[in-house]
N, C-alpha and C positions, 0 to 999 in steps of 0.2 A: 476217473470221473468224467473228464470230457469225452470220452470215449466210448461210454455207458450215455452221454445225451447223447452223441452223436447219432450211435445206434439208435436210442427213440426216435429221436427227428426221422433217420429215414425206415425206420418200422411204420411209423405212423401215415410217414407219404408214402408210402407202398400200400397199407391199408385206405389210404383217401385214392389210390390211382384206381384199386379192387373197386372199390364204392362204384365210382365215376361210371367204369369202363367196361363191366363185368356184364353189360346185357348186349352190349355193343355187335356179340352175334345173334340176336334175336331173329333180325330177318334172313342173315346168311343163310343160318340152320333151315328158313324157310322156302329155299331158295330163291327169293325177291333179291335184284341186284338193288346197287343206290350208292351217293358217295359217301365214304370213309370219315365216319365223326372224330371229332378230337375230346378228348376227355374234359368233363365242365363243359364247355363251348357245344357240343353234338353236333350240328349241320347250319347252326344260327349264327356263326359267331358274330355279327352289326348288332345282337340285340346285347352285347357285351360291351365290345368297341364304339358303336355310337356313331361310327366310322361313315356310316350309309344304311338306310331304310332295310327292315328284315325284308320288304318288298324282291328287294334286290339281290336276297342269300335265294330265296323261292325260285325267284323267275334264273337266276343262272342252273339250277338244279334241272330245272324243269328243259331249258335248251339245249343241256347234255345227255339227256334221257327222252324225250318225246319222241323221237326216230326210230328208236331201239325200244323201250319199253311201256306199258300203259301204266306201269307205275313205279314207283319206286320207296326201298329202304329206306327212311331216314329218322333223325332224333333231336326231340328238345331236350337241350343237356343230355340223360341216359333214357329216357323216354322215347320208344318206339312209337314211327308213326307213317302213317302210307300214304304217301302226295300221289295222287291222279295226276299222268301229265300227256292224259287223253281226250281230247274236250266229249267225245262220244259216250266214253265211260262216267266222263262226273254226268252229263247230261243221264245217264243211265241209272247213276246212285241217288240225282238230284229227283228222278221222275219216275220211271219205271220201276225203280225197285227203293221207291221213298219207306218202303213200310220196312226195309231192314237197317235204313240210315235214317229215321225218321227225328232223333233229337241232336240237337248243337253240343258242341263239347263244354260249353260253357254252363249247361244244363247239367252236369256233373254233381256241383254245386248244390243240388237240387235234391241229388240221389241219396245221400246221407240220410242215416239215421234222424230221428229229429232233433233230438240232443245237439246234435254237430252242423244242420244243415245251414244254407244261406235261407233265409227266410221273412217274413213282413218285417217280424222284430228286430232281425239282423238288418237288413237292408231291403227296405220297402220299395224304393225304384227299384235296383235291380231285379228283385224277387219280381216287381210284377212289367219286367219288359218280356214281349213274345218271344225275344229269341234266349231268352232263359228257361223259358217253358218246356215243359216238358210232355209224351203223350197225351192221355184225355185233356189235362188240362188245359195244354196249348191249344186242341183244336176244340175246347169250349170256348177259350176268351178270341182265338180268331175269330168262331161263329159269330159273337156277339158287336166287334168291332168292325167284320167288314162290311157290314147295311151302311153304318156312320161314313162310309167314306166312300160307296158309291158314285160315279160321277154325273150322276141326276144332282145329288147331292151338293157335289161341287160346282156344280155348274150355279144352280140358286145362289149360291154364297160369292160369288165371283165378282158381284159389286163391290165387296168390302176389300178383294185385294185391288183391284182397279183403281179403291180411291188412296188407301194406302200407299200404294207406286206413285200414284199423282204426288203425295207427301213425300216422298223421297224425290223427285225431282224439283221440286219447291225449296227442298233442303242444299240440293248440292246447287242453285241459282243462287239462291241465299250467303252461301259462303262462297259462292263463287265474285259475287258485288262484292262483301265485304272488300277481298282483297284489291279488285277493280280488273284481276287476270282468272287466267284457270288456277285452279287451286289443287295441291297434288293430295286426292284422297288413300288413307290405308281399306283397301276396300274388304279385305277379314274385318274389319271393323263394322263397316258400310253394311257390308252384306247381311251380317248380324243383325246388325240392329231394325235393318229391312225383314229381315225374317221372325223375328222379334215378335215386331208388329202386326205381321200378317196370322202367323200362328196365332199367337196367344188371342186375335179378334178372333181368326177364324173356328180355332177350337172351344174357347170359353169366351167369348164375345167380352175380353178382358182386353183395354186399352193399354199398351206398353208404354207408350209415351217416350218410347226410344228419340225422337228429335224433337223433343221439348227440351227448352233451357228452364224450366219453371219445376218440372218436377223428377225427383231424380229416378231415373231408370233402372229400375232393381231385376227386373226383368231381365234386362240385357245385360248385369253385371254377376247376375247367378249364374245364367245359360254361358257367359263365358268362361265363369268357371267350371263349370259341369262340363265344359267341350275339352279341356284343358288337362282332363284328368285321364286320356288314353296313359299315361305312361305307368299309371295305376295297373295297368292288365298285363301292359311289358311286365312288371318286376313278378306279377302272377305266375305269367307264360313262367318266368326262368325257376322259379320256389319251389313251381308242381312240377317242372320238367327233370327238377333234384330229387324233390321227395314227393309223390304223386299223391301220397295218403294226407296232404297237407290241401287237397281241394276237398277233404270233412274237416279242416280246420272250423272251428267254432265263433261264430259272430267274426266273420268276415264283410268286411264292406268297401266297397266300389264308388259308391258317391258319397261324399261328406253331408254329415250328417245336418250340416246349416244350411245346404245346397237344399237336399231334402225336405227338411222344415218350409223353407219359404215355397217349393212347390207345390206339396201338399196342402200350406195356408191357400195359396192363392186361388187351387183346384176347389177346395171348403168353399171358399169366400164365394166363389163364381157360381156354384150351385145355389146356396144361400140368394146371393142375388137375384141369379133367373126365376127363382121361383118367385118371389115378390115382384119382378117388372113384368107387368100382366101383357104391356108390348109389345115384349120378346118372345112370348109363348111359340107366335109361329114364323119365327125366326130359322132357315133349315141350315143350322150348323150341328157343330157333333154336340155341341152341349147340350141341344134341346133334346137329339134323338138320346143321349146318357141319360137323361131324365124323364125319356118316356120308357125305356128299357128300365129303369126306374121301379117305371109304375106298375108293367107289365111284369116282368121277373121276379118284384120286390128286390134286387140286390141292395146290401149294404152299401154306406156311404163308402167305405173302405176300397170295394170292389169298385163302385165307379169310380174311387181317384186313380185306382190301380187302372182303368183301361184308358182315362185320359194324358194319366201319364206317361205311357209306353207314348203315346202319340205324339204329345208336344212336345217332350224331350228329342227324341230320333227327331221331328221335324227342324228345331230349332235348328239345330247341328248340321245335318246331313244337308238340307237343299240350303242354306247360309255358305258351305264349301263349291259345292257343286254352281253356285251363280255365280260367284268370286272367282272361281278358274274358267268357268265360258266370259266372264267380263275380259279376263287377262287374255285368254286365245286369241281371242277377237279384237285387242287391242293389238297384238304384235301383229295381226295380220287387216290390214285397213281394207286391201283388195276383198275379203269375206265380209266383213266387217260392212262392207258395201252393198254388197249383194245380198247381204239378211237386212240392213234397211231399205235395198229396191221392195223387197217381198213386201216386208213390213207394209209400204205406202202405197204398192200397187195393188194392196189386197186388203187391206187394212182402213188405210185412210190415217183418220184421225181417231178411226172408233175404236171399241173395246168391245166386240162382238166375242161371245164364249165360245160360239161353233165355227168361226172364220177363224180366232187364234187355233182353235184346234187343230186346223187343216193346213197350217204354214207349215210347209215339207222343210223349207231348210231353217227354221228358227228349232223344229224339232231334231232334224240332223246337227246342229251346231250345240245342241245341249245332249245331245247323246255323243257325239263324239267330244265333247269334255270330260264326260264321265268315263268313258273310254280311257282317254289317257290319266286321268285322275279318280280312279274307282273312289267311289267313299269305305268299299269296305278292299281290302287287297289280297286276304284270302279268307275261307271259312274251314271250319272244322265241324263234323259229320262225327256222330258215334254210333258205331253199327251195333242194332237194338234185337237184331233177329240175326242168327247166321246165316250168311252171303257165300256168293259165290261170284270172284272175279276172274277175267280171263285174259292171258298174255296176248301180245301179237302173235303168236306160235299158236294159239288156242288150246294152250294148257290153261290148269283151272287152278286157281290159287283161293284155299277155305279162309273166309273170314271171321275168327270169332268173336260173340258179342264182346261188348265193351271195349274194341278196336278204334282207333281216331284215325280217322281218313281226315286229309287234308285237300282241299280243292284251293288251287292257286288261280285266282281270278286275273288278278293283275296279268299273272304271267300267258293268260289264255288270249286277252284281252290287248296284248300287247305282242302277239304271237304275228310274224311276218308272214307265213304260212296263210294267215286266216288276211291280215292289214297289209302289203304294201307300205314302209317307209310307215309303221308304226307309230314312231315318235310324233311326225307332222301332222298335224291340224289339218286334216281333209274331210269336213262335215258331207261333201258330195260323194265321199265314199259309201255312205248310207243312206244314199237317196235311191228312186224306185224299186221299192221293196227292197231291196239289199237288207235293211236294219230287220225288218220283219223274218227274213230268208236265216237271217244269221241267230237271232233267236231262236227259230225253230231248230236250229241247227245245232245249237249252244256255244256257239262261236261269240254269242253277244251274253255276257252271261252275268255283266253286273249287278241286275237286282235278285239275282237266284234263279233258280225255275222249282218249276213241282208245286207241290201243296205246303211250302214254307217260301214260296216266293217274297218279295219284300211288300210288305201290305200298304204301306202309305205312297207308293210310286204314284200312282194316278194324282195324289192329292199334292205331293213336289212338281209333278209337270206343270200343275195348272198353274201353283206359286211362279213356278220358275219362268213358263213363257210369260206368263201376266208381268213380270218384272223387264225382263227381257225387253217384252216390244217397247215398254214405256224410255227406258234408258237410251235403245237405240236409236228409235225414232226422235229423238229430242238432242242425244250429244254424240257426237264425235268422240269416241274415246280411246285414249292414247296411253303409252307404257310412259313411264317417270323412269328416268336413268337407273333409279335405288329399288327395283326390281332385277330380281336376277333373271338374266336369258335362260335358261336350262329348264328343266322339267323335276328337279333332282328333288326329295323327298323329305321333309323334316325325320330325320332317325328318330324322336322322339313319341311320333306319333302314326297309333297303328290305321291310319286311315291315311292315306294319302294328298298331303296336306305337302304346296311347296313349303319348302326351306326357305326364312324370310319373309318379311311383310311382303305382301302385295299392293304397289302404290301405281295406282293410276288418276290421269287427268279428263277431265268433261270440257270439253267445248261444246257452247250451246249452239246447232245447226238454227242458221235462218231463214 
């Protein structure tokens, strides 16, 4: 009898190794080199362990093989997939030949039957963010949202983050008398709630009331939950990298479903309102132009929450990280730190000019090399839509066929010595005349994407981000708190690049 289990137990683990490991020559047979997956685990194993950021599994991949190959074999769990680890080549799949990689892998989801797919009813955010999109319909709702965020656009609305940032330094004076010292701020907190404000005015001319004690901030306790939920896509990444036919899973969802409701309210509400406050008619933010696109298109109410909410969500999130990590850089280093408030005051003043902030070389170098070392996204995935054709160092031709996942390792490009000198260090003069430009074109700088899926609300984060920026600098001195970690090292929980640990720092007010 024990001897009759024993044999099932190892019948059965021999049948779970088959399962695991049996595609494991996929790329050999193809001849694509790449390194050696292990069964369950494939080439990720941190998204397992916990151990350290998938970041981290990428970019070592990528510094064994960039010398030697433009790409490489690799797998989530038994799942084939092909990491570019030539910045030439993604700049080539990202631009040049966008019409055979033209949808995200996350657009999968999408592909389904209807029966099975992800959808308004399944999950209304998801379904209607751009980088779920897919063909026509992505580059219909791009059409429609990039007028909204031109930076004619931003620039008219630029008084409202101006006065905003004034409210955030009024906030941190405020707590800072309380205690009668500097006061140690969690600035992932700070930052939020800074972004908070700024979006939700700029986008639906919707007051957050993030630093009001009077009313409570719902706003900023959704958007923290909604930020909170990357580890949702982890357990994804590992389900479909097992069982791939598990991305036509049925009523699948991404944000919870309370998060949702209260966005969607709030989106209703804001329309509802703009239209009765006869005031705001010529008000140039995105809610006015959603509601003359309204008028002109006829679209449904539905349709316009879907293109407000791709926007304020990614906003909340993405530039809230991105000020919170140039606040820390700039704190560990007071010598920069000094020399982006010389700019500030010699150029600057006390004003808030839109075309003089535009033109500070190094407040723009000091936010791009945060991003740098802290991409908000750390790789993307590509599904090739057309059959491709890629080419080795050797200039052999390797056939791509549809429905293939290319993987483009940004962090690892982005963090590539090759391209940065001493990578890890905060050198915003590295990007100064034209360099950041040079490198772009080059795809050497390639955090917000390139091509015709570039990142759409970039222009509308610079203008949040330096408008916050000059206010904070020009006004404090600010400094690391011991209870910050030194290192750069990466929350494993989360797939955006986010340190490990609060980030606490202090304001001294300059006199």
């Amino acid at each position: 009898m024990i001897t009759t289990i024993l044999w099932l137990i190892f019948f059965n683990l021999v049948l779970l190794y088959i399962f695991l490991a049996w595609n494991f020559n996929y790329w050999k047979k193809r001849g694509v080199n790449g390194p050696k997956p292990r069964p369950f685990l494939g080439n990720f194993p941190s998204v397992f362990t916990q151990k350290r950021h998938i970041a981290c599994d990428i970019q070592e991949i990528y510094e064994t093989y960039k010398n030697t190959d433009n790409y490489v074999g690799i797998y989530n769990c038994r799942t084939p997939l092909l990491m570019i680890t030539n910045a030439d080549l993604i700049k080539q799949i990202l631009v040049k030949d966008f019409q055979h990689f033209r949808d995200n892998e996350v657009s999968t989801m999408l592909l389904a039957p209807p029966l099975f797919q992800v959808d308004e009813n399944s999950d209304f955010t998801f379904a209607n963010n751009l980088t779920a999109m897919k063909g026509d319909e992505w580059v219909e709702r791009r059409a429609e949202i990039v007028p909204g965020l031109v930076v004619s656009r931003l620039k008219s609305g630029f008084s409202v983050t101006s006065k905003i940032c004034k409210k955030l330094i009024n906030y941190i004076d405020q707590e800072n008398k309380k205690l009668g010292s500097e006061v140690t701020f969690n600035i992932n907190d700070l930052s939020l709630r800074l972004t908070c404000e700024i979006v939700s005015d700029s986008i639906l001319g919707q007051k957050a009331e993030t630093f009001s004690k009077k009313n409570p901030p719902q706003i900023f306790y959704n958007t923290k939950a909604y930020a909170e939920q990357s580890f949702i896509y982890i357990v994804y990444m590992v389900l479909t990298g097992l069982i791939p036919a598990l991305k036509r899973f049925k009523k699948l969802r991404f944000v919870r479903k309370s998060i949702e409701t209260f966005f969607v309210r709030l989106i209703h509400d804001s329309f509802k309102r703009r239209q009765q406050q006869r005031d705001q008619k010529n008000r140039s933010d995105f809610l006015n132009y959603l509601l003359q696109l309204h008028e002109k298109k006829h679209l449904k109410v539905n349709e316009l929450t879907g293109h407000a909410i791709s926007v304020l969500l990614d906003g909340y999130v993405t530039i809230s990280q991105v000020l919170a990590h140039c606040l820390l850089l700039l704190a560990r280093d007071p010598i920069r730190q000094r020399m982006l408030f010389k700019e500030i005051i010699e150029q600057l003043g006390e004003g808030n000019d839109f075309e003089k902030i535009s033109k500070l070389e190094y407040l723009n170098a000091c936010i791009h090399e945060a991003i740098r070392i802290f991409p908000p996204t750390t790789f993307m995935m590509r599904i090739c839509t057309k059959p491709a054709e890629l080419k080795t160092k050797n200039g052999e031709i390797l056939k791509i066929a549809t429905g293939t996942t290319i993987m483009l390792p940004i962090h690892a490009v982005l963090n590539d010595s090759g391209y940065y000198a001493q990578p890890n260090a905060f050198q915003p003069e590295r990007l100064l005349n034209g360099v950041l430009k040079r490198y772009k074109d080059k795809g050497y700088f390639v955090a917000f994407s390139n091509g015709p899926r570039a990142c759409l609300g970039v222009n509308f984060a610079l203008v949040q981000l330096k408008g916050a920026l000059v206010e904070i600098i020009r006004n404090f001195e600010v400094t690391v708190n011991a209870r910050t970690r030194r290192d750069n090292q990466f929350n494993p929980i989360h797939l955006q690049s986010q340190l490990e640990g609060d980030i606490w720092l202090e304001f001294k007010k300059i006199k």
